[in-house]
N, C-alpha and C positions, 0 to 999 in steps of 0.2 A: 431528241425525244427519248432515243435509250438510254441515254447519260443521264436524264433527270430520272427515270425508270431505278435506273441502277441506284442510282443518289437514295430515294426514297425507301426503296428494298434495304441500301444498309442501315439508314436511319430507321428503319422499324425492326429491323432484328437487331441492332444494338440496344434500344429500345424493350424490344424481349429480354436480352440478356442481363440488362440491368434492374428491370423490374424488380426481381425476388433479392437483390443482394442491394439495393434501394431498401425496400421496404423491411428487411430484416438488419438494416445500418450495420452494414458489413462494409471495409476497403474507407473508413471514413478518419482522417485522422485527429479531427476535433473531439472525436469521441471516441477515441485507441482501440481502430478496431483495421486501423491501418492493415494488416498482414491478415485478415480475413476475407477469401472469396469463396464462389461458388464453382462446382466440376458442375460439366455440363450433365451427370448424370443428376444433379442436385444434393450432393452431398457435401458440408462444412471443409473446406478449404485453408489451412493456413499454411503462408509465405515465409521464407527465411531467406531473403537477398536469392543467389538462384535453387535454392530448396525447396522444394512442397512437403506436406504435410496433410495428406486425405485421411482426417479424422474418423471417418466413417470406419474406413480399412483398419486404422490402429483400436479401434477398439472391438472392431469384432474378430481380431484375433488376440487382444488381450482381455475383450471380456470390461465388463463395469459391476460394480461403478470404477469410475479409472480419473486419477488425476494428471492432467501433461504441463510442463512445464518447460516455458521457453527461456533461456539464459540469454540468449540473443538480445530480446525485446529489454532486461534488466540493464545491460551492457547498453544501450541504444540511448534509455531513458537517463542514466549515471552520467554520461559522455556528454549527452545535450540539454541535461540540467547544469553540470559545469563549465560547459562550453556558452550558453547561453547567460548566468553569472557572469563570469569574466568577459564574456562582448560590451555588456551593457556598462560595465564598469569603467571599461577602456574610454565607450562612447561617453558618456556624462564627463569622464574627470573622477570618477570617484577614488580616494586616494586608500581605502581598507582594503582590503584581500577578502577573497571568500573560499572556504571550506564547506565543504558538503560532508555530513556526519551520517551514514545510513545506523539508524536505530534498529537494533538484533530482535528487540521486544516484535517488531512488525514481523519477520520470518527468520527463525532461527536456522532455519535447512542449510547444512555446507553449502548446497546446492544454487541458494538462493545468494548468501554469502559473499563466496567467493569468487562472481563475476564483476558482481558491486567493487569489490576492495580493487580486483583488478584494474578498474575503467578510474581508479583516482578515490575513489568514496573512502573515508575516515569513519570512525563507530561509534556510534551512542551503546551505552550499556546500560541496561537498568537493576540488574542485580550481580552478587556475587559468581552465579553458576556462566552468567555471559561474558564473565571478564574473566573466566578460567576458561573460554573457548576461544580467549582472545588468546591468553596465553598457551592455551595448547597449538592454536593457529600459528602462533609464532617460531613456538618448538620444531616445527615440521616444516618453518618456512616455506609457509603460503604465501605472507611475506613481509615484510622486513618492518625493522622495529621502530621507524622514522613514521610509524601511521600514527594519526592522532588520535584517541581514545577520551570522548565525555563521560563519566560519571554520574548518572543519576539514581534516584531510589534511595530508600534508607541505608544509609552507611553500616551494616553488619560490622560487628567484629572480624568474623572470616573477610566479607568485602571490603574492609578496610587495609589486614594484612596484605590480600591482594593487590592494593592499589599499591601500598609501601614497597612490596616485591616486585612490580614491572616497571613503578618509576625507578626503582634503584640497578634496574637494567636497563635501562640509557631510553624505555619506551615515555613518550607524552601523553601520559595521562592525569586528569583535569575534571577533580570530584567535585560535585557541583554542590554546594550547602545548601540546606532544606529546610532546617531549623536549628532552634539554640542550641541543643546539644552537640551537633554535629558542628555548630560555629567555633565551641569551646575546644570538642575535639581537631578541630585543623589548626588550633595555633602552633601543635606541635609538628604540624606536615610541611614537609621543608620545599615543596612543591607548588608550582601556579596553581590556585581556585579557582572557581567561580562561587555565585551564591544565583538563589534563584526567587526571583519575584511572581508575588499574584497579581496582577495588574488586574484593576480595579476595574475592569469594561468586560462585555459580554457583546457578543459576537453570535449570527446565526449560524449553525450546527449540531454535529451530530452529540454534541457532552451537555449536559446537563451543568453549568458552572457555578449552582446556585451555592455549593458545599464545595472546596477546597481543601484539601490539607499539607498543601505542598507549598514551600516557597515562605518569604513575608512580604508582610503590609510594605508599599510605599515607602511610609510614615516611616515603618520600623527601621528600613534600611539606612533612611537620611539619619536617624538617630545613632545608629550603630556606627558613623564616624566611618576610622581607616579601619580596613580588613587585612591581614597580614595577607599577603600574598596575591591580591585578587585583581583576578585578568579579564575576568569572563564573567556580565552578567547576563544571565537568561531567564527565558520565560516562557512559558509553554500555553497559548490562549487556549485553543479546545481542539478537535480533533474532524476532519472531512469539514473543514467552512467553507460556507457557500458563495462569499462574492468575495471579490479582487479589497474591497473594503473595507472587511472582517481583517483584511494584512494591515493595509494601512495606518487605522487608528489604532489599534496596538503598538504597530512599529513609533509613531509619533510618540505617545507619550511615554515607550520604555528609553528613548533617546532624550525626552526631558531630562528623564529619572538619570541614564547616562552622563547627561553632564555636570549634573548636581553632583552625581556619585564621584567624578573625575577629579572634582577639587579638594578631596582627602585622599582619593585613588588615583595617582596618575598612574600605576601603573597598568591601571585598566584600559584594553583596548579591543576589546572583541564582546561582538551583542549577538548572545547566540535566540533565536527566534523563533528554535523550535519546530515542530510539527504542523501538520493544520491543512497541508494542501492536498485536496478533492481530487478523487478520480469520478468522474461521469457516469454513474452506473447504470444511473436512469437516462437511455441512451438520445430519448424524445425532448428532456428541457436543454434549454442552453445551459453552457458552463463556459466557465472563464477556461483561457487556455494559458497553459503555464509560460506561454511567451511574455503576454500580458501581465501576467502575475508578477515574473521576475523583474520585467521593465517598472514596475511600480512603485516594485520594493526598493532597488537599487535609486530611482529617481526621487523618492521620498525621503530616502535616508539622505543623501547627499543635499537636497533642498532643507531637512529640517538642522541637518550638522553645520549646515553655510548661517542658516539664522540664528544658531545658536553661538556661532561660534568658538566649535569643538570642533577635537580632532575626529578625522571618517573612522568608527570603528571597522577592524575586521567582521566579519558575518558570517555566520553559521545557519543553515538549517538543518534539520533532523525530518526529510520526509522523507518518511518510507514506503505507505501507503502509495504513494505517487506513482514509486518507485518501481515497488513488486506486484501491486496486485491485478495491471496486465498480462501479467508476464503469464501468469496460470490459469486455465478453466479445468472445471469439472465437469464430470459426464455421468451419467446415469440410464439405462435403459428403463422403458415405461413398461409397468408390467398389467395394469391392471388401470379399468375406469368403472363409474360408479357415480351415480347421480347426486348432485350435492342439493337437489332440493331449495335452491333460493330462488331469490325474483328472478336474479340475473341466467336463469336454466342453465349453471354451469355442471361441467361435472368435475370430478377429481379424477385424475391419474396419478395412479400411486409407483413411486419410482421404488428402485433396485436400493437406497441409501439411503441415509438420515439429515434430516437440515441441521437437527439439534446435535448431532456428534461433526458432522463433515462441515457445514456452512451456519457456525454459530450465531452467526452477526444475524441471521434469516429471523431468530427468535430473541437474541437478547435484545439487541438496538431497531429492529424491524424493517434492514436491510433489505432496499432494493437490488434485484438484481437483473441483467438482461439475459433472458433465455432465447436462444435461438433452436431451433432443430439440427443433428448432425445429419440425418439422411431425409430424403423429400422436401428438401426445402421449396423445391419449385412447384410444390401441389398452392393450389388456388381455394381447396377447401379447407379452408381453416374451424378452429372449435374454438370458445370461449372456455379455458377450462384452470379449476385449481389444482396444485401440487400434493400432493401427501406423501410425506416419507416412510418408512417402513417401522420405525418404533412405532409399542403400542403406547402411544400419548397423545393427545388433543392437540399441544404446542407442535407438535412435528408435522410443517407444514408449509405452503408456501403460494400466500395468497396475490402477490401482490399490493398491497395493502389493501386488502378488499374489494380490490376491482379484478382483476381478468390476465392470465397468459394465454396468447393466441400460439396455438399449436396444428400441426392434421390430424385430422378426426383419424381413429386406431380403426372405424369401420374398414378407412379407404384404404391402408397399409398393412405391409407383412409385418413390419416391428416398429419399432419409433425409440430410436436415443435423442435426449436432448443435452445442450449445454449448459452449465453458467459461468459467464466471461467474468472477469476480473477477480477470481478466490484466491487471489496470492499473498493475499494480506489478510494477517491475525488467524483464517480460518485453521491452519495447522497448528498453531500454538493454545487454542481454546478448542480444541478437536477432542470428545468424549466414549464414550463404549456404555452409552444408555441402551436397556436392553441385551449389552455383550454385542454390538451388532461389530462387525470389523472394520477399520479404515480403508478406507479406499486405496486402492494400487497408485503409485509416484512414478512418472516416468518422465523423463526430460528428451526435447529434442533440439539436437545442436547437432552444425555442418550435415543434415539429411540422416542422423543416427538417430534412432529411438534406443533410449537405454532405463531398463529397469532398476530406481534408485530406492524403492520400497516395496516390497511383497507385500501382496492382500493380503490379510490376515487371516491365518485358521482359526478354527474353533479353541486350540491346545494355543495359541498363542496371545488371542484374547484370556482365556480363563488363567494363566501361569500369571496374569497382572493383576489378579484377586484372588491369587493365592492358590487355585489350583494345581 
C-alpha cells in the first residue's frame, strides 16, 4: 500500500514539474528547444552538455534588452546535418558526395561563423564584402584554404577581382552565373562555374516567387549548349518551405534539367539546391524534421538519377536559417501595459527594444515567433496580451498575427522579461537604429563562460553613424 502511495506521489509531482515546461514547449527536440528547462524557482533555463545557463541571472546582471548566443547548438546542428547526409548516402548507394555550404548572407558575426567552418561547413557568399571576410578569415588562419567557397549575387567588378585573387591562391572558389553578362564574362575565368536556374514551380513559403530576377529559364539553359567550365548547377526555390514536398519536386525536375545539361556538359557533377529548410517557429503546428527531410532528398535523388540514367551528382545545400537561428534568443524587459481596446480585451506591453530595428522579419515578412517568459514561468495566471516596441511607429509591434501571446499578468509580478527563441538568423544583418534607439547587447555562452561580444550602444555611438 505504501509502494503504490509512494508510486503515485512521484507520478504527480513529476507531473507538477512538467506541467509549465509542457506547456511552454521547452526540452522538445522536434521543435529545437531541446537544451531549454525550467529552475525550480521558475525561471528560463538553458543546457550545454554539463553547463547551465539561468537566463533570468544573466540578464539581470547585464541588463536588456540582451541578446545570447550559443555556438554549442551551431556546432551541434553543422555536425548532424553532415553527419545525417552522409549516413543516408552510405545507406541508399548513393554514389555523389555531399557538401554543406553555410550562406554568410544568414549571419555574418565571426561568432556565428566560425564554429560552422570549424564542425566541416564550406561558404556561400553573396557579395563582394563576404568574400573579403573570407579572405581576411584566411589571412589569420581560421582556416585553411582547402574550404569551398560558392559565389553568388551580382558579379561586381571589385567581386569579381576577388574571386580571380583567391582562386589564384590555391582557394576553390565556384562563381555561380546569373545572367548573360556575367555568362560572357566567365569565358575568360580559368576556373570551375556553376550557373543558376529558375525552375519553373512554386512551392509553399515564406518568398513571394511570383518575380525573379535571378538565374535562367530552363528553355534558356538547353539553348545555351556547352558552358566553358561548368560543374555546378544550382537553384535556389524560395526561403523557410513548409513541407518535405516543396524539396522534392524541385529536386525532380532540376535532375531532369541535370541530365539534359550533362550531354554538352559532362563535366558537370554537382546540383547545388540551395536554401529553403524551415525552422519551427510556431512551436504548436507540426514540422517536418530534418531527419526526414535529408532521407528524402538523398532517396529522391538517387531514385530519379537510376531512371534517368545519369551519373549521382555531388550535393550541396546552402541552409543557414536551419543552422543559426536556434542557436540565439533575445530578451527584453516589459516595462509598461496598456489596454489595446479590441474584442479579444488584450492589452499591450511595451518592451525595453524595437521589433523594427532588433527582430526585423516581426514586420517585414510577419514573422512568427515563440515567446516564452524568462522569470515566473510557473505562474498559472496568465494574460492574453500584444507586444509593442519602443519606437514611436504603428509597425513596431508584435501581434502574433493578430491573435494573442500568453504571458503573466505585470498585476501578479515584481518584473517580467521575456524571450524570443530562434533570432539567429537575418535579424542582425537587417538590424536598424529607427528612432536612434541602440542595438541590443551580444553575449555568447560556451563551456559555462558568458562573454561580452557586443556593447549596448550609447547615445555617442548611435549618433557618430549619422554623422554626429
Amino acid at each position: 500500500m505504501g509502494k503504490t502511495r509512494r508510486t503515485k506521489a512521484k507520478s504527480k509531482n513529476k507531473k507538477k514539474k512538467n506541467g509549465p515546461r509542457k506547456f511552454w514547449l521547452l526540452g522538445r527536440e522536434e521543435v529545437n528547444t531541446a537544451p531549454f528547462d525550467i529552475t525550480p524557482e521558475g525561471t528560463l533555463l538553458v543546457r550545454e552538455g554539463n553547463y547551465q545557463y539561468n537566463l533570468y541571472d544573466i540578464i539581470k546582471k547585464h541588463g536588456s534588452p540582451t541578446e545570447i548566443f550559443f555556438p554549442t547548438i551551431v556546432e551541434n546542428r553543422v555536425r548532424d546535418l553532415i553527419e545525417t547526409f552522409n549516413a543516408y548516402i552510405k545507406i541508399t548507394g548513393y554514389r555523389g558526395r555531399f557538401y554543406y555550404h553555410y550562406p554568410m548572407k544568414v549571419n555574418q558575426n565571426r561568432e556565428f561563423v566560425l564554429p560552422a567552418v570549424a564542425e566541416g561547413a564550406n561558404l556561400d557568399v553573396g557579395s563582394a564584402n563576404e568574400l573579403f571576410l573570407v579572405k581576411r578569415m584566411i589571412e589569420k588562419e581560421h582556416f585553411a584554404s582547402k574550404i569551398r567557397v560558392i559565389c553568388n549575387g551580382p558579379k561586381t567588378e571589385r567581386y569579381m577581382a576577388l574571386i580571380e585573387e583567391l582562386r589564384g591562391k590555391g582557394l576553390t572558389v565556384i562563381p555561380i552565373i546569373e545572367d548573360f553578362v556575367e555568362l560572357e564574362r566567365m569565358k575568360k575565368f580559368k576556373g570551375e562555374v556553376g550557373i543558376r536556374v529558375d525552375l519553373s514551380i512554386k512551392v509553399k513559403s515564406h518568398w513571394d516567387k511570383r518575380y525573379n530576377r535571378y538565374g535562367f529559364t530552363e528553355e534558356q539553359l538547353l539553348e545555351l549548349g556547352k558552358i566553358k567550365n561548368l560543374a555546378v548547377l544550382h537553384y535556389h526555390i524560395s526561403s523557410q518551405i513548409e513541407s518535405v514536398n516543396g524539396f522534392v519536386q524541385p529536386l525532380k525536375r532540376a535532375l531532369s534539367l541535370y541530365a539534359k545539361m550533362r550531354e554538352k556538359n559532362p563535366g558537370l557533377d554537382t546540383l547545388d539546391i540551395g536554401g529553403g529548410a524551415g525552422v519551427p517557429y510556431d512551436k504548436r503546428k507540426r514540422f517536418y524534421s530534418g531527419k526526414n527531410l535529408i532521407s528524402q532528398i538523398v532517396k529522391t535523388a538517387k531514385r530519379q538519377c537510376d531512371r534517368l540514367q545519369v551519373r549521382h551528382p555531388n550535393l550541396i545545400v546552402e541552409w543557414g536559417r536551419y543552422v543559426v537561428a536556434p542557436a540565439q534568443i533575445t530578451m527584453y524587459k516589459v516595462t509598461a501595459e496598456k489596454l489595446a481596446y479590441n474584442k479579444g480585451g488584450n492589452s499591450w506591453y511595451v518592451i525595453d527594444g524595437s521589433f523594427m530595428n532588433d527582430l526585423s522579419d516581426t514586420w517585414t515578412i510577419k514573422q512568427k515567433w515563440h515567446v516564452v517568459p524568462v522569470n515566473h514561468l510557473n505562474t498559472k495566471k496568465l494574460k492574453r496580451v500584444w507586444l509593442a516596441g519602443s519606437a514611436c511607429d504603428s509597425d513596431d509591434k508584435y501581434t502574433a498575427g493578430g491573435s494573442y501571446i500568453l504571458l503573466p499578468r505585470l498585476a501578479d509580478v515584481d518584473e517580467l522579461f521575456i524571450a524570443f527563441l530562434d533570432t539567429g538568423a537575418y535579424q542582425d544583418a537587417l538590424a536598424a537604429h529607427h528612432c536612434l534607439l541602440s542595438s541590443p547587447l551580444k553575449l555568447t555562452a560556451q563551456n559555462g563562460e558568458i562573454k561580452v561580444v557586443r556593447k549596448r550602444e550609447s547615445a555617442e555611438d548611435v549618433g557618430k553613424q549619422f554623422g554626429w
